[in-house]
N, C-alpha and C positions, 0 to 999 in steps of 0.2 A: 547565393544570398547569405546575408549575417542572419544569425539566430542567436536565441538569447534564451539562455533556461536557471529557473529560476530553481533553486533550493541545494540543500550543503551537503548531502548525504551519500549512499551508496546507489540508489535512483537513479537523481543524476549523475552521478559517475559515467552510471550504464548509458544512460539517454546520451550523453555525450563521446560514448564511445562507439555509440552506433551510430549517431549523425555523420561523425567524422569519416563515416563508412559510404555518405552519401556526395557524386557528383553534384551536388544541389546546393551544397555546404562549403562556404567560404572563410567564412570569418566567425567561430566562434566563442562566446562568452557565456559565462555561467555566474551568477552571482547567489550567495557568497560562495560558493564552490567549496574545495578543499585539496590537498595534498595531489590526489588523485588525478583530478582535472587540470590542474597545471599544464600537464602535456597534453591537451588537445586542446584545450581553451585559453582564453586571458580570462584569470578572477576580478571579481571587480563586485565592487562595495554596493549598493543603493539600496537606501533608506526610504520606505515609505511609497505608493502607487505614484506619485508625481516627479519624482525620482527617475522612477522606473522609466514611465512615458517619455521624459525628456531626454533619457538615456536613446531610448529607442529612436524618437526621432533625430536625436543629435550623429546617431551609428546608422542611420541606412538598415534597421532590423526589420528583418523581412517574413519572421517567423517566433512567436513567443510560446516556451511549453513551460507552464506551470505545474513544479514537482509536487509540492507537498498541498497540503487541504487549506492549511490555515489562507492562506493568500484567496483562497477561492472562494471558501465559506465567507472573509470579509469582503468581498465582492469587487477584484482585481480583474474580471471578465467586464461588468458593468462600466467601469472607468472608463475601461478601450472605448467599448461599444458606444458610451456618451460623451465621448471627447472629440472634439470636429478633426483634431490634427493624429487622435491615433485610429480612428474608425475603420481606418482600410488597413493596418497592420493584423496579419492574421492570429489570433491567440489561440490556443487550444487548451479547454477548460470550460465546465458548468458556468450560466451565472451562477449569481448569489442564489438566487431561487432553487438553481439545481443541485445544489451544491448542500443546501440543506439536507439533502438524503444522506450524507454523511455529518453535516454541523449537528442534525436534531433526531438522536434516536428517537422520540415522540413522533415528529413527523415522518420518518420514513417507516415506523410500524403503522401510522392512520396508512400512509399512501399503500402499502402493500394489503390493507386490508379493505381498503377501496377498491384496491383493481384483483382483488383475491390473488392472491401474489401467496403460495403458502409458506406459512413462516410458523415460530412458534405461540403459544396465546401469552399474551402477555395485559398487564396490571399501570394502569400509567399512575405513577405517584410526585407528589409535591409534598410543603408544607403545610398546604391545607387542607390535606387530605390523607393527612402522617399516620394520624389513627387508623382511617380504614384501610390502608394499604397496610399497618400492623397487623389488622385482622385478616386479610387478603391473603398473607403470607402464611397462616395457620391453616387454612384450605387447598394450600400448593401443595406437588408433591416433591420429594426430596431425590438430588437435590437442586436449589433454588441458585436462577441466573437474575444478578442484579445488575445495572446498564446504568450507568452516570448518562443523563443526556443527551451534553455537548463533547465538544473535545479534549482527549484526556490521554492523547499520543500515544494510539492504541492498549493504553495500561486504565482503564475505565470501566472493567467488566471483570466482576468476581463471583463464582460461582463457587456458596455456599449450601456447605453437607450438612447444615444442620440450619432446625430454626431462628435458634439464639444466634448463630452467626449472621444467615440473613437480617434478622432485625437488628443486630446492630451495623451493620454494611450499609443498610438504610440509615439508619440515624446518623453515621459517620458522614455520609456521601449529604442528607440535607441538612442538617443539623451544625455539622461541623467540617463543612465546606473541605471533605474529605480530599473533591479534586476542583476544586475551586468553586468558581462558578456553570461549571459543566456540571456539578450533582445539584443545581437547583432542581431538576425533576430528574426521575429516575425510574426507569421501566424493572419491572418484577416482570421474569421470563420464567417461563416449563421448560424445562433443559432437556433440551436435545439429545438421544441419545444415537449419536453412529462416531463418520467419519468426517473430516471437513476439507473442503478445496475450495480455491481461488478462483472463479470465473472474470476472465477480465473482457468485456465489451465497449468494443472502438465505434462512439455511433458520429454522426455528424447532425443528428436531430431529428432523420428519415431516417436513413438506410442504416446498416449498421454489422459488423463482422465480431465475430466470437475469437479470441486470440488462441494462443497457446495455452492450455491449465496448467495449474502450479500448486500446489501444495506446502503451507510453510509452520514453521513450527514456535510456538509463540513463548512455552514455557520455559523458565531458564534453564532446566535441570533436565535430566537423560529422563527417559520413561514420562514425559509430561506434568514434571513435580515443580513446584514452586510458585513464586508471580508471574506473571505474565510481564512482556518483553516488547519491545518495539518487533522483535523477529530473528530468530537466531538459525533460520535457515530456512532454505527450500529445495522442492524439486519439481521437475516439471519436463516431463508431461505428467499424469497422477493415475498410475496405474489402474486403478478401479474406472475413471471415468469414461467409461467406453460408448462406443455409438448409439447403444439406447439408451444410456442415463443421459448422455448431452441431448439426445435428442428431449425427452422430457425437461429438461433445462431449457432450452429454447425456447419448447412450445409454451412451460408452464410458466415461466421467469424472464426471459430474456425478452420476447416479444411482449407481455404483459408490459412488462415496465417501460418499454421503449413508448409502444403506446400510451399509456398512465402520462408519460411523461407530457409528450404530444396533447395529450387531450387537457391538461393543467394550462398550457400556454407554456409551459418550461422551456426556453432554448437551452439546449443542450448539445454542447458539441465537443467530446473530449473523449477521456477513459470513465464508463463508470466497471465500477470491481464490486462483484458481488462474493462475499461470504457463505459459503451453503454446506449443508452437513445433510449429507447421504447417510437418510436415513431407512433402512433396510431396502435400498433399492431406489428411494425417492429421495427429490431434491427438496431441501425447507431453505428459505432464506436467515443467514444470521444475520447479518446489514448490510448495507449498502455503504462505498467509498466513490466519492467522487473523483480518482485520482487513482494514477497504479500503483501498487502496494509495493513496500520494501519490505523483505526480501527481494520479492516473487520476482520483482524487475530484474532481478541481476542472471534470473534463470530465465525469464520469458524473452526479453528482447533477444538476447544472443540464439533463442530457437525461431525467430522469424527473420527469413529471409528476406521480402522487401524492404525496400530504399523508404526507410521512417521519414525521412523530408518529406517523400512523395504521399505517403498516407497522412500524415498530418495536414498538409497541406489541400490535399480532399476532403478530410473530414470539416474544415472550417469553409470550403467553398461547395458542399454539403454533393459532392460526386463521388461519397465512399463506393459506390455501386458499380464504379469502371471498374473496380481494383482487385484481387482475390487474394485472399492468408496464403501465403507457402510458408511451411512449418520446416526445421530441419528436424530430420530422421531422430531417432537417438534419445537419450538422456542430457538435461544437465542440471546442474546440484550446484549448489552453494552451501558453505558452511560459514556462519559468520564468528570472527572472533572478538570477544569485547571484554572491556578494561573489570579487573575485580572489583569484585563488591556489584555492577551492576545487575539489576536495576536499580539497586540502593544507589549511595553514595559512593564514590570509584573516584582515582588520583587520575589526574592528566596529565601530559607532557613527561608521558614514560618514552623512552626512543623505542624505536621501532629499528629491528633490523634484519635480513634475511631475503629479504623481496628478491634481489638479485638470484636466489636459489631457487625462484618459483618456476617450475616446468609443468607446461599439460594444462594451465590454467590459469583464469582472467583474475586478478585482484584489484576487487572493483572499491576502492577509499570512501570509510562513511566519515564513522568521528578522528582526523587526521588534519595534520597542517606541518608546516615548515617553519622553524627557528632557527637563529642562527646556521643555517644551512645541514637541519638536520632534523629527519622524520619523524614526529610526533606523535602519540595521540591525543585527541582534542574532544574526546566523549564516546559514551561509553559504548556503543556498537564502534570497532575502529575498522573493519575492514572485509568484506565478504568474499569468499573465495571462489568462484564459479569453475567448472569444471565441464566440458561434453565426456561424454561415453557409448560404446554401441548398447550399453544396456545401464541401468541401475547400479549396481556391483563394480560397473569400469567406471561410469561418472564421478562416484563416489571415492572410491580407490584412490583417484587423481584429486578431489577435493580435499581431502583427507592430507593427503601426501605435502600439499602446496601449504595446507593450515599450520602442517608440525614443522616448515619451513621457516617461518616466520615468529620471529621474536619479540617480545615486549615486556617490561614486569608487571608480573599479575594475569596475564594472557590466560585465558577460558573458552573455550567452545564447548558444546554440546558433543557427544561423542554417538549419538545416535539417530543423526536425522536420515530420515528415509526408512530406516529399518524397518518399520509399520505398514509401509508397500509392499516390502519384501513379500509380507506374508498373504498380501493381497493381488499379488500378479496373475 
């Protein structure tokens, strides 16, 4: 069959290097794609969900996966679903409805505290309630997680060590439309104190399979210093999370919300990715993503061994329940490299060279593209390096090894991801 996967990053990179793994997979395309995808797909341009549609029906698409949030929270599910000519083409993806659980921090702290889902306690603030949540913040203790809303490309959440900081975090985020219109409201959180991992669950609206865990690492700097990052690496499996923690994740998380969901009327049939920080032993939720998370994808897909056509294509005709997880043994790590200066400000269109030296490992192209017949970067995560290993130590070893391969000006990775398992094996 044609399939068609929507979004430009290091994600789809992976999605499309795994599809292309599947007898099921004929013709693929990925829009806008990037450097990366070139060699398994045709890129191609469309503009807007009517675009999209007409594309699909014009190609014979037989399969659509929605990478990133934005397209989903604007309600790219809905279209299909209400369109008489695209109704039978399968998508995989929340509606809009569901999808909310990642568009609206506000509503996915009501819905986890509806269906007692444990998370942290948290403060829902606005501008009309700017004062009390002032005074709110004087009764937290230190220190204080503040939450932009809506969407804010995972750089939406600062956790401030002091009170003046939080108060002005709030004031910036409503006040002075800090991250746009995503800090119109903004959750005041109790900060969590442990670990955190990536739980990623493939439901089809009933049934529903728990993937491979991942662990990624958000800040830009070694030891966990600086802003926060779209994701500067992963690993996966996550050493700590062993057979009774998941198990408590399941019982107390994974089936809550699946039901929650169900019992809303929410059709939901996609990846949802839950956030959670193991906290001395117990799972809290930190949010919900409607959507597989990057890094984590460039570590999760390459550890599952079935044919993704085949699970995708179950979870939209809602028979996830024939199908079982097989996990590969092992480790694998990604280390991502990205252009200087970000998350600030960073130059594009620095060439890229060394690929050809890469051994031991997948480089999977986020921010990348081709001019004048020559590899670029095109923002500022440019390229993730994924790596297997029989253990931690080997994975990394080879992630490592493939990162200092690779050339660009301004070139930065993190020099420490994973190390923090180390100590927790």
């Amino acid at each position: 069959m044609n399939i068609l996967i929507l979004g430009s990053g290091g994600r789809e990179h992976a999605f499309a290097w795994k599809f292309k793994q599947s007898k099921l997979c004929e013709k693929l395309y990925v829009s806008p794609g990037n450097a990366g995808t070139i060699s398994l797909a045709e890129n191609i341009i469309l503009n807007g969900f009517e675009e999209i549609g007409n594309f699909c029906i014009n190609n014979s698409i037989g399969l659509v996966i929605v990478g990133p949030e934005e397209p989903l929270v604007n309600g790219i599910v809905d279209y299909f679903y209400n369109t008489e000519t695209l109704k039978q083409i399968p998508i995989v993806g929340p509606t809009k409805a569901g999808a909310l659980l990642e568009g609206s921090k506000e509503f996915s702290k009501g819905f986890m505290e509806q269906y007692h889902i444990p998370t942290a306690k948290a403060f829902k603030a606005n501008k009309h309630n700017k004062n009390e949540a002032l005074e709110y913040i004087k009764t937290m203790d230190l220190p204080i997680v503040v939450k932009a809303d809506g969407l804010a490309a995972g750089k939406g959440v600062v956790i401030c060590k002091s009170y003046k900081e939080a108060e002005t975090e709030l004031i910036d985020m409503l006040d002075h439309a800090k991250f746009g219109e995503a800090g119109n409201k903004v959750l005041l959180e109790e900060f969590l104190d442990g670990i955190e991992l990536s739980v990623f669950v493939l439901t089809d609206g009933k049934h529903y399979h728990i993937l491979p865990t991942a662990k990624d690492y958000k800040r830009i700097g070694d030891g966990d210093t600086g802003p926060n990052t779209g994701g500067m690496g992963a690993v996966s499996p996550v050493t700590f999370a062993d057979a009774v923690f998941m198990q408590k994740v399941e019982e107390q998380i994974v089936k809550s919300s699946i039901a929650g969901l169900l019992n809303e009327g929410i059709d939901y049939k996609g990846f949802l990715f839950v956030g959670i920080m193991n906290v001395n032993g117990n799972p809290y939720v930190i949010e919900y993503n409607c959507r597989m998370g990057d890094p984590e994808t460039e570590v999760v897909l390459p550890r599952l061994e079935n044919d993704l056509v085949e699970l995708m294509l179950a979870t939209h005709h809602q028979k996830l329940q024939e199908h079982t997880i097989i996990e590969r043994s092992g480790f694998c790590t990604t280390v991502v490299l990205t252009s200087g200066g970000y998350p600030g400000n960073y130059d594009k269109e620095k060439t890229i060279t060394g690929l050809q030296n890469v051994v031991n490992a997948i480089p999977f192209h986020a921010g990348t593209s081709i001019k004048n017949e020559t590899l670029q970067t095109s923002g500022g995560r440019v390229i993730a390096v994924s790596a297997f290993g029989n253990d931690l130590t080997d994975a990394l070893a080879k992630s490592y090894k493939a990162a200092a391969a690779i050339e660009f000006e301004g070139k930065y990775y993190r020099k420490d991801i994973g190390q923090d398992l180390m100590l927790v094996q």
